[in-house]
C-alpha atoms as a printed R data frame, in Angstrom:
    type eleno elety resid chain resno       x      y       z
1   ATOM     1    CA   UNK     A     1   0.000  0.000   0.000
2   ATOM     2    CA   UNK     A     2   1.453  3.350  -1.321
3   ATOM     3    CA   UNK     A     3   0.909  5.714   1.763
4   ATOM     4    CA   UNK     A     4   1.843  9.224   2.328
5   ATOM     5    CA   UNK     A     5   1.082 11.148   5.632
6   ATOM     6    CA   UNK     A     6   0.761 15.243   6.163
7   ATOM     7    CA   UNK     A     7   1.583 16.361   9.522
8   ATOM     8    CA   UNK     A     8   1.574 20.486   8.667
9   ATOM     9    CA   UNK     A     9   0.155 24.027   9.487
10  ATOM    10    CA   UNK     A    10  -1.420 24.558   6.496
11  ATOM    11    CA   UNK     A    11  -4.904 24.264   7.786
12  ATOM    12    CA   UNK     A    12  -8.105 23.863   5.911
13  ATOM    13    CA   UNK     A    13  -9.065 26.807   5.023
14  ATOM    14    CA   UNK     A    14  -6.566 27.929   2.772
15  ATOM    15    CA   UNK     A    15  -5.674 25.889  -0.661
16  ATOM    16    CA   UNK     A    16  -2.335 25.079   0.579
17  ATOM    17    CA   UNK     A    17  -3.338 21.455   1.831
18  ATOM    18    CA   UNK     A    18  -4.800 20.601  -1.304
19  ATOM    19    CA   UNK     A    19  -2.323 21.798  -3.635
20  ATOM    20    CA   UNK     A    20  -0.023 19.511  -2.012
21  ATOM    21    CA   UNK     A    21  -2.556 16.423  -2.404
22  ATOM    22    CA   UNK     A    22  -3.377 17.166  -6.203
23  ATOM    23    CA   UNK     A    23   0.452 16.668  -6.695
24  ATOM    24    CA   UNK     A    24   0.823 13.753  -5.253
25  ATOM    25    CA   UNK     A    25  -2.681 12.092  -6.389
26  ATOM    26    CA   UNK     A    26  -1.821 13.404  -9.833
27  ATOM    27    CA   UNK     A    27   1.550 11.864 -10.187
28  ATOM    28    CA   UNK     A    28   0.449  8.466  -8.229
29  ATOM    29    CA   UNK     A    29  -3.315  8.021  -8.470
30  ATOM    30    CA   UNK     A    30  -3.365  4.865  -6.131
31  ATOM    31    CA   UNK     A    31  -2.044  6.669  -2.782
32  ATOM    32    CA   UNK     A    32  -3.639  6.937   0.237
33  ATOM    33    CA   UNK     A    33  -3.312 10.392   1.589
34  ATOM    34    CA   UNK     A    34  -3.631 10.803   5.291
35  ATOM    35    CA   UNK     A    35  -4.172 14.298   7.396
36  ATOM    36    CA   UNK     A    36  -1.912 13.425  10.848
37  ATOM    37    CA   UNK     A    37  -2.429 17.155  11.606
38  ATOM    38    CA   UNK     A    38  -2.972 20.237   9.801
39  ATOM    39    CA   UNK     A    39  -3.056 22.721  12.459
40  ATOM    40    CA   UNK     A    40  -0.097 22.478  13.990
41  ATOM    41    CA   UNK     A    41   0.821 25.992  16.260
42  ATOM    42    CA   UNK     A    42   2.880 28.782  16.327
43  ATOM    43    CA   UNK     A    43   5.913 26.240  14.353
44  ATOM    44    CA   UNK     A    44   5.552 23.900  17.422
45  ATOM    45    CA   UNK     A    45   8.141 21.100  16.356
46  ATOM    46    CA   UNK     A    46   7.145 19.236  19.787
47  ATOM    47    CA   UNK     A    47   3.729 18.986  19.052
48  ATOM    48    CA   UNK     A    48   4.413 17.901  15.850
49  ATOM    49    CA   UNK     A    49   6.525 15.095  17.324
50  ATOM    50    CA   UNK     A    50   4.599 13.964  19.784
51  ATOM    51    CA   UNK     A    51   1.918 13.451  16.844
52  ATOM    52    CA   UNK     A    52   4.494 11.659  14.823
53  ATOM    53    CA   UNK     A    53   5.733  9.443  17.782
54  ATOM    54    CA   UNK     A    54   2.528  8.259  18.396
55  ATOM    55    CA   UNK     A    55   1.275  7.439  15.586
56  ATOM    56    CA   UNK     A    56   3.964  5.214  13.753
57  ATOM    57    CA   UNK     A    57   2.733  2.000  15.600
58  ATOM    58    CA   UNK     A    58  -0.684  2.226  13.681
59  ATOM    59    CA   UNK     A    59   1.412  2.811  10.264
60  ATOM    60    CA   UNK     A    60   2.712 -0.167   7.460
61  ATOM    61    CA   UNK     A    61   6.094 -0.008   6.667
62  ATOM    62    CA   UNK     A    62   7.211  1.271   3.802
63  ATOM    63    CA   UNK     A    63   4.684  4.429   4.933
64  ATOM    64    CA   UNK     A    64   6.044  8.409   4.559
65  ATOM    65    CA   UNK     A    65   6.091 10.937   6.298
66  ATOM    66    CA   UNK     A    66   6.088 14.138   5.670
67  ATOM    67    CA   UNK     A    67   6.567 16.918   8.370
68  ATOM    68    CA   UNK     A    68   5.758 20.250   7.167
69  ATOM    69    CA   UNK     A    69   6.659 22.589  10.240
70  ATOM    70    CA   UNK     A    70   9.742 24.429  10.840
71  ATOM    71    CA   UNK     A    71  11.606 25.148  14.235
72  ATOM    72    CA   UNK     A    72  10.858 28.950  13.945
73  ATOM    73    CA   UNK     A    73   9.860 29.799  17.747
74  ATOM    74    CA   UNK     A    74  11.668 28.699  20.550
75  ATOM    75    CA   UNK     A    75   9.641 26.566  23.608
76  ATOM    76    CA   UNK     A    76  10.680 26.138  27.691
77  ATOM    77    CA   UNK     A    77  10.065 22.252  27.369
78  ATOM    78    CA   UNK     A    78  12.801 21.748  24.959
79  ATOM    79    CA   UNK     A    79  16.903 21.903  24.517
80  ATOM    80    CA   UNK     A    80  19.256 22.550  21.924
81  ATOM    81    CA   UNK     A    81  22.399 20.952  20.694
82  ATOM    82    CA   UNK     A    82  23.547 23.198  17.873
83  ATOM    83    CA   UNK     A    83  22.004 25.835  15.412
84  ATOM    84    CA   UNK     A    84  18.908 25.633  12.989
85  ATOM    85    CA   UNK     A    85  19.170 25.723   9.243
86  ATOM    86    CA   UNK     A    86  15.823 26.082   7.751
87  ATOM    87    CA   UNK     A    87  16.703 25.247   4.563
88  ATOM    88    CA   UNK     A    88  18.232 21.980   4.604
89  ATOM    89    CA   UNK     A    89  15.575 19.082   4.510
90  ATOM    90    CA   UNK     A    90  16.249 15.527   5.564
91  ATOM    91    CA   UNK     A    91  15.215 12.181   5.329
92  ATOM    92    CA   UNK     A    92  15.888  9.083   7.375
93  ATOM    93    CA   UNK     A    93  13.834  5.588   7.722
94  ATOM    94    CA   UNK     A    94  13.134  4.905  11.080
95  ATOM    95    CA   UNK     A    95  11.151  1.914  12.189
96  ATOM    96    CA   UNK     A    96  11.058  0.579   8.107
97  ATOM    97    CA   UNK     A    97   8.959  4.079   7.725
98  ATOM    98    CA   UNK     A    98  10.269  6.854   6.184
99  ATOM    99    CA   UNK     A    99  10.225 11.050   7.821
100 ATOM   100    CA   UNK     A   100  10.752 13.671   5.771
101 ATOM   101    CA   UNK     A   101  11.003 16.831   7.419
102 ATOM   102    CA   UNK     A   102  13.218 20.450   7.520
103 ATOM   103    CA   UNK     A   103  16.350 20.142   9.649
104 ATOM   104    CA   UNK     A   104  14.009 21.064  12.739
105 ATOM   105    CA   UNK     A   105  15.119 18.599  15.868
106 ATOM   106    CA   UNK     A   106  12.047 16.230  15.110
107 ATOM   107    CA   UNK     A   107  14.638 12.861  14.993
108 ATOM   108    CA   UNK     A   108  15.809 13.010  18.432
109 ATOM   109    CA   UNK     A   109  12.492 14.677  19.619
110 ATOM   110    CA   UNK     A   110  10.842 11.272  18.411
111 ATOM   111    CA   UNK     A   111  13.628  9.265  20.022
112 ATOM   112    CA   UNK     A   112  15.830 10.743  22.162
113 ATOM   113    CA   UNK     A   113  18.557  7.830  21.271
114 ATOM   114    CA   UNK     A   114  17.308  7.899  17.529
115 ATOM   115    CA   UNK     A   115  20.730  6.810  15.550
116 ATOM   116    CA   UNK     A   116  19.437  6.219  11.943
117 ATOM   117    CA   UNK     A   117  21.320  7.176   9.391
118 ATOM   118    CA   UNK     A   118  19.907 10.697   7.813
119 ATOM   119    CA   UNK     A   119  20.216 12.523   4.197
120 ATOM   120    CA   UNK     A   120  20.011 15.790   3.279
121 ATOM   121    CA   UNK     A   121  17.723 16.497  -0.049
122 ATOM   122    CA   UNK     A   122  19.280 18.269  -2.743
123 ATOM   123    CA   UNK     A   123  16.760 20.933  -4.314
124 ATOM   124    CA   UNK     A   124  18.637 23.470  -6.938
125 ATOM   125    CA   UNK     A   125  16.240 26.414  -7.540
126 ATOM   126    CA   UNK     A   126  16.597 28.878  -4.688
127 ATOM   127    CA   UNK     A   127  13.028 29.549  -4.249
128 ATOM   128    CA   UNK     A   128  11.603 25.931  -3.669
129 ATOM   129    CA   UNK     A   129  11.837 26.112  -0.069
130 ATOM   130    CA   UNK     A   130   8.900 28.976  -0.269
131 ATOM   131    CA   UNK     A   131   6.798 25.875  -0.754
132 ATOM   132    CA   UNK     A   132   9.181 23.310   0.152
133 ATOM   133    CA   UNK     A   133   6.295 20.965   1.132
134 ATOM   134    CA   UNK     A   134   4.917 21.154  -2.457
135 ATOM   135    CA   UNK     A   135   7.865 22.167  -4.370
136 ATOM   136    CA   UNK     A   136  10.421 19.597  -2.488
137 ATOM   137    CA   UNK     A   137   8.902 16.932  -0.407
138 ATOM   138    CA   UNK     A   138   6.259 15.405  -2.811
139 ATOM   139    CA   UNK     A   139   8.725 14.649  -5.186
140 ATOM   140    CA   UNK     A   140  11.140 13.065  -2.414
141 ATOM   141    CA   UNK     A   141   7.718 11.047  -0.909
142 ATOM   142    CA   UNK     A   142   7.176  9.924  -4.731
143 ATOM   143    CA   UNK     A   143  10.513  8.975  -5.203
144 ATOM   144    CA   UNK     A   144  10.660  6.593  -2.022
145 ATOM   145    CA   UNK     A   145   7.322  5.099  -2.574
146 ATOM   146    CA   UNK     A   146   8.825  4.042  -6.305
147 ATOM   147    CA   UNK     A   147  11.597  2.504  -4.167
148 ATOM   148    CA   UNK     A   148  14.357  4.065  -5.545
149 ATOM   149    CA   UNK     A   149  17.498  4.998  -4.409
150 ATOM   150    CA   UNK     A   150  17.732  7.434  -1.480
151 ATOM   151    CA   UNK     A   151  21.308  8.752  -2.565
152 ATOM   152    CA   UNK     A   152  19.813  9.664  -5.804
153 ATOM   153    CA   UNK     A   153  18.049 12.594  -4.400
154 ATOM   154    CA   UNK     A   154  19.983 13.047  -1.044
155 ATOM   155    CA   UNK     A   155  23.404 13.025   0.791
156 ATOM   156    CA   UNK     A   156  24.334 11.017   3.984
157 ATOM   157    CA   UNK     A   157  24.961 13.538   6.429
158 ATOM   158    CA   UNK     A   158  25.527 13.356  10.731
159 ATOM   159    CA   UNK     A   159  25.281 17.651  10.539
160 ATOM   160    CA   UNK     A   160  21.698 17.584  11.521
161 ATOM   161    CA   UNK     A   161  19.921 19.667  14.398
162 ATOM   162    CA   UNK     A   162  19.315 17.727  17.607
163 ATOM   163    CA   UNK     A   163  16.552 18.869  20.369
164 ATOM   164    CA   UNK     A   164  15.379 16.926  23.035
165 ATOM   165    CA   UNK     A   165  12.350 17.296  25.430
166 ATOM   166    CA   UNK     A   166  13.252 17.607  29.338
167 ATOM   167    CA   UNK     A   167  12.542 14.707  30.768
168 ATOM   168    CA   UNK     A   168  10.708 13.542  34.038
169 ATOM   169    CA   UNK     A   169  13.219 13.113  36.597
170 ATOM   170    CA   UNK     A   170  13.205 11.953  40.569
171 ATOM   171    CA   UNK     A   171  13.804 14.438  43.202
172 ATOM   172    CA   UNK     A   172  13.878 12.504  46.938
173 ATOM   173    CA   UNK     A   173   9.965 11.186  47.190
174 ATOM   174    CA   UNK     A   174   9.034 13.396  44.410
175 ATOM   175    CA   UNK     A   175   8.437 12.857  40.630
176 ATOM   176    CA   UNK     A   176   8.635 16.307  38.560
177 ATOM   177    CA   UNK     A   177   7.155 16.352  34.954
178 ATOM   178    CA   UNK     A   178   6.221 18.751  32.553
179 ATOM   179    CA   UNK     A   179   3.010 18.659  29.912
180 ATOM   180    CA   UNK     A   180   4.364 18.451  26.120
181 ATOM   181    CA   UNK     A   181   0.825 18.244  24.342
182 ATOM   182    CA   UNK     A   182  -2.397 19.724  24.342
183 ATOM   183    CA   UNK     A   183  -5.147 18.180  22.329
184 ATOM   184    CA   UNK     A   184  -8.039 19.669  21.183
185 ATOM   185    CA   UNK     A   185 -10.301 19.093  24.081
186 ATOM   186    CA   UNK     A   186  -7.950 21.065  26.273
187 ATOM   187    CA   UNK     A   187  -6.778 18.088  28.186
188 ATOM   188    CA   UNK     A   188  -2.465 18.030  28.969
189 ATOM   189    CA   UNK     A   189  -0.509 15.133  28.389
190 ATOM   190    CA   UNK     A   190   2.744 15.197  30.331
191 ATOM   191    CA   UNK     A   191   6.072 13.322  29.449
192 ATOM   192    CA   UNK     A   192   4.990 10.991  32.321
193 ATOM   193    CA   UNK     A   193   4.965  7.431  31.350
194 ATOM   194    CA   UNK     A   194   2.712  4.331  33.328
195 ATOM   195    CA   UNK     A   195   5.869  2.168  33.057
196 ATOM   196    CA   UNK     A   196   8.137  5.124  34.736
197 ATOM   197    CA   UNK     A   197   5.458  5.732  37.187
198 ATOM   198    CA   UNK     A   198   5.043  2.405  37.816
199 ATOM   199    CA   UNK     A   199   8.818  2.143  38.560
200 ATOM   200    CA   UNK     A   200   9.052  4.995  41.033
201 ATOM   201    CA   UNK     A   201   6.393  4.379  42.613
202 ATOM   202    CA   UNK     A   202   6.791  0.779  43.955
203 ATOM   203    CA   UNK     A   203   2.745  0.261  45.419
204 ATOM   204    CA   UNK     A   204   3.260  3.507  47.581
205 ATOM   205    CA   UNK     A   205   0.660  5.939  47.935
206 ATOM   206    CA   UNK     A   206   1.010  9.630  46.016
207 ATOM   207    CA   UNK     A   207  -0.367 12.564  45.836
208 ATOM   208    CA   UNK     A   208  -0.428 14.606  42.489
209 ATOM   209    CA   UNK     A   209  -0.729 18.195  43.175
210 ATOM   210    CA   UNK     A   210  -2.257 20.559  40.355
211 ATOM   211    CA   UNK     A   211  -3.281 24.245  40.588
212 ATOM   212    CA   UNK     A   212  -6.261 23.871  43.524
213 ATOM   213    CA   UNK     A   213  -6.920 20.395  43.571
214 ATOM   214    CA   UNK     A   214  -4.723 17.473  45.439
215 ATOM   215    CA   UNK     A   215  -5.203 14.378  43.724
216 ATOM   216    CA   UNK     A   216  -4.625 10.807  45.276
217 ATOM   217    CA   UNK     A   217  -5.824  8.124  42.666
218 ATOM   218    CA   UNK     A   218  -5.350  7.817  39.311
219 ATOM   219    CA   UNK     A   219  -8.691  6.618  37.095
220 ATOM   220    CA   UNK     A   220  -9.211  4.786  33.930
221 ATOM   221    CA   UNK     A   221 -12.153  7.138  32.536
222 ATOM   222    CA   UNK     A   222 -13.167 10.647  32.700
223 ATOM   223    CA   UNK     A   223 -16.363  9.243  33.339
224 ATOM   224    CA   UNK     A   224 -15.318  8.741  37.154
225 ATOM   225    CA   UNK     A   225 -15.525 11.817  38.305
226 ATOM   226    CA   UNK     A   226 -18.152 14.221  38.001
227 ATOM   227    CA   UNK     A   227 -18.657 16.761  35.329
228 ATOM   228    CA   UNK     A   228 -16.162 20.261  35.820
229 ATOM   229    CA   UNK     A   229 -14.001 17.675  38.225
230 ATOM   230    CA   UNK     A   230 -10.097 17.152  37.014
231 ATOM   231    CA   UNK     A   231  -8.795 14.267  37.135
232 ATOM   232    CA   UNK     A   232  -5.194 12.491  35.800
233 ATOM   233    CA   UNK     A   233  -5.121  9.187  33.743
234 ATOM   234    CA   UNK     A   234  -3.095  7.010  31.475
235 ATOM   235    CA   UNK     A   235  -4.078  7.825  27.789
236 ATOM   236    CA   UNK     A   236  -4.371  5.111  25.036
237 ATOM   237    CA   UNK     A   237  -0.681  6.562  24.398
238 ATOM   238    CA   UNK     A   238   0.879  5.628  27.858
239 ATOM   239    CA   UNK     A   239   1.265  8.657  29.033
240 ATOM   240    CA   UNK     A   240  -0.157 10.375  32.302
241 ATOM   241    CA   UNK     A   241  -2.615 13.330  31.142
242 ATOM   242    CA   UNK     A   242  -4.832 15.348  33.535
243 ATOM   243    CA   UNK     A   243  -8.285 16.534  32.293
244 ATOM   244    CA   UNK     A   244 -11.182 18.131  33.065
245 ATOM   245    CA   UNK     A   245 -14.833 15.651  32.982
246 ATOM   246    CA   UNK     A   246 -16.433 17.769  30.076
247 ATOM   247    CA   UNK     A   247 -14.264 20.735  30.070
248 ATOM   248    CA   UNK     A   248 -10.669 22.261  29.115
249 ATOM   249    CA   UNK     A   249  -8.238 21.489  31.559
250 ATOM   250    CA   UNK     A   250  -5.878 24.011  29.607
251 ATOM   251    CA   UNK     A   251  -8.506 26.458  30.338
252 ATOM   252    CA   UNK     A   252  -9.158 25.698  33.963
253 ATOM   253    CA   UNK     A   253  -5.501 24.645  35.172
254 ATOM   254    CA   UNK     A   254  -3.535 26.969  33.482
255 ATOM   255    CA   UNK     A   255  -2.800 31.328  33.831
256 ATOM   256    CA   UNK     A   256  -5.360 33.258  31.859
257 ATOM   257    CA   UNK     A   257  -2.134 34.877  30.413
258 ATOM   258    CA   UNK     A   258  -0.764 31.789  29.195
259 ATOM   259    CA   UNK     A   259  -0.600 32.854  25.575
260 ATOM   260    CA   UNK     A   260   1.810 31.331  23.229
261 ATOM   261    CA   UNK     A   261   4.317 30.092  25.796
262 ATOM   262    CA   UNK     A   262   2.516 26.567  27.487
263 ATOM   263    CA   UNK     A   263   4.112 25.873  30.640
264 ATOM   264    CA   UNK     A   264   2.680 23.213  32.970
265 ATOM   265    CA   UNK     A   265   4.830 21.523  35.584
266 ATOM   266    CA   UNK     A   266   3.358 18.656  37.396
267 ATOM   267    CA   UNK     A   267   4.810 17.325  41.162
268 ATOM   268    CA   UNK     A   268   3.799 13.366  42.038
269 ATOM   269    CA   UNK     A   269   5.284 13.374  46.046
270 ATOM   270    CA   UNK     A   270   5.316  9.341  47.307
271 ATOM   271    CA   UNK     A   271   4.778  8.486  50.740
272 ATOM   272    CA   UNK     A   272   7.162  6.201  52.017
């Protein structure tokens, strides 16, 4: 199955999205065209990541990728290795699925010990990365869905921009993490894992503190608490994410003058 995935933010309402989807339909009518995300923020490489991440599992091999989104602005959750070039784009095949994507941090933001080899794409009219999803990466998806030869259209390179989310660390009886996604229903996912929790926590009782509310038990559906009550759960992802039964928990947790800049910390204490 010849599959091509758009993780971008283009939107809908503009023609931008489809432009991109004639191309590729045009030039192979059999592919399957899928919308990971179109609405990705403000350049937000670790949303776009986390989107990415999550979603390989569910995706054949042979699948690609293509990651529309720039590192433009600059975000407290993440850290740098070395500088951004926005126009060099790369490829590299990464669990027998291919990611195409500027040089914006998204390999080691997937996998934080990600050691695939990577190319750069050659492109050799100056204005192509105006468009770069249209002008550049369709032709680089077509080309690996024909299974041809990578080094045709790219160079092996190890000169590629690494970032890396801060991780959830241990601090005496206490467990710090941070939230690295918001979905659309307002609720925050944190980089919180069952299996870490489940490690540090060794059958002890915790208490999760969030802005007004102590929370000592973790549930398995919104559903158990009432409506306008937060709560914390696993997701279908793994990962711990605190919510609001029927409302934003963005909107409820968080400073009215959050803006741009999403900053949630979250503090598990044990009791011993």
């Amino acid at each position: 199955m010849n599959m091509v995935t758009l993780t971008t933010d283009l939107g809908y309402r503009d023609p931008y999205l489809a432009i991109v989807k004639v191309k590729l339909i045009t030039q192979l009518p059999d592919i399957k065209i899928i919308d990971l995300s179109a609405d990705i923020k403000d350049n937000n490489i670790s949303d776009a990541a986390f989107i990415i991440k999550n979603a390989l599992a569910y995706f054949p091999s042979g699948t690609v990728h293509l990651v529309g989104v720039k590192f433009i602005s600059d975000t407290n959750n993440l850290h740098k290795t070395n500088n951004i070039d926005n126009t060099r784009y790369l490829i590299a095949k990464y669990k027998e699925q291919y990611i195409v994507c500027p040089d914006n941090g998204l390999f080691t933001l997937i996998d934080a010990g990600f050691n695939e080899p990577v190319y750069q794409l050659y492109y050799s009219e100056n204005d192509k990365h105006h468009f770069f999803l249209k002008d550049i990466f369709v032709d680089a998806a077509i080309h690996l869905i024909t299974k041809k030869n990578i080094e045709d259209i790219a160079i092996p390179t190890n000169d590629y921009y690494k970032a890396y989310q801060f991780e959830s660390y241990v601090d005496g009886n206490i467990l710090r993490g941070k939230g690295i996604y918001v979905d659309d229903f307002g609720n925050i996912i944190t980089n919180i894992t069952e299996k870490y929790f489940n490690e540090i926590r060794r059958n002890r009782g915790f208490t999760i503190s969030l802005p007004g509310k102590r929370i000592k038990e973790i549930v398995n559906t919104y559903d158990e608490v009432k409506q306008g009550q937060p709560l914390v759960l696993f997701n279908s992802f793994g990962y711990l994410e605190v919510a609001v039964n029927g409302k934003s928990a963005l909107s409820m947790l968080c400073p009215r003058d959050i803006g741009t800049k999403f900053e949630f910390n979250l503090i598990i204490e044990f009791n011993d």
